[in-house]
N, C-alpha and C positions, 0 to 999 in steps of 0.2 A: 191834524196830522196831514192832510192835502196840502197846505199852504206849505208845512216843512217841505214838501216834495215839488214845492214850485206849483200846483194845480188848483185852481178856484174851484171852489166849496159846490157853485153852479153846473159842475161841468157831471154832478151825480147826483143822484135822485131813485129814491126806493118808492113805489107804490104796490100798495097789496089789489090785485085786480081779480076779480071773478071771470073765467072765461065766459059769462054770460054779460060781462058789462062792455062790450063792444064801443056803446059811444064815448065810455069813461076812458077805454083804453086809446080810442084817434086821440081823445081832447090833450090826455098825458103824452103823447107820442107828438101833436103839435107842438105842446107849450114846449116839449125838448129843444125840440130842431130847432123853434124860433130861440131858442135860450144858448145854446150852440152856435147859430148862426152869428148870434151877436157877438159869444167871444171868441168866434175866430178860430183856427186852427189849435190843436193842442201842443204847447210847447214839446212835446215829447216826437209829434210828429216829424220824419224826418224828411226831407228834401229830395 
């Protein structure tokens, strides 16, 4: 259903996190941003 809307599969991501899992939650919030970063602006974004 992303893809019909033009948006890569990458650009979302669910994790179930405990507010006691602190390093689980940087490590998921890193691999985002570097996962993001890579593809770039979102085609929806505008100018």
């Amino acid at each position: 259903m992303l893809e019909d809307f033009g948006l890569e599969q990458e650009r979302f991501r669910l994790e179930w996190i405990s507010a006691a899992e602190a390093e689980k939650f940087a490590k998921v919030v890193t691999e985002m941003t570097q996962t993001l970063k890579k593809l770039g602006p979102s085609p929806y974004r505008k100018h």
